[in-house]
N, C-alpha and C positions, 0 to 999 in steps of 0.2 A: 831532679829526676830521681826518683824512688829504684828505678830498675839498678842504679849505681850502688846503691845501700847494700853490700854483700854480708851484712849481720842473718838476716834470716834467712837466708838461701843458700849460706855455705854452710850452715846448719841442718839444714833438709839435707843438703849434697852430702855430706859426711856421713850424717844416718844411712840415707840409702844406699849407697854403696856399703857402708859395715854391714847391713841387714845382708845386701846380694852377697859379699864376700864370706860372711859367716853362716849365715845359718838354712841359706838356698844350697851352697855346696853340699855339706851335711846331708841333708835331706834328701838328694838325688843319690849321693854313694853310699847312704844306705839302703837302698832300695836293691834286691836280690836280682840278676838275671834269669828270665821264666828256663831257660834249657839249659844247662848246664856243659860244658864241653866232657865228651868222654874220653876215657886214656885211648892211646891207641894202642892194636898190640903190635906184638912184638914179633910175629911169625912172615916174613917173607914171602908173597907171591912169586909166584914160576912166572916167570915172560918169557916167552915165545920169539925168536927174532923172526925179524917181517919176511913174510917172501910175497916180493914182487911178482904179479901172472905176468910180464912183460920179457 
């Protein structure tokens, strides 16, 4: 049975996985987010506490 022969197929498996674990990551977390987060400030809103009409 040829499919038992693990010479060239754990060879393929090895490559493609080092390919995905190397140089797929890379490539994504290089890539820039399009918006950026802004700081936020620092200045306090006024809240009001609630008044219930009841």
């Amino acid at each position: 049975m040829p499919q038992l022969n693990p010479d060239p197929w754990f060879a393929v498996l090895v490559f493609s996985w080092a390919v995905f674990l190397t140089v797929i990551p890379t490539k994504i977390l290089n890539n820039l987010t399009p918006n950026e987060p802004a700081p936020m400030s620092k200045e306090q809103h006024k809240t009001d506490s609630w008044t219930w009409p009841w």
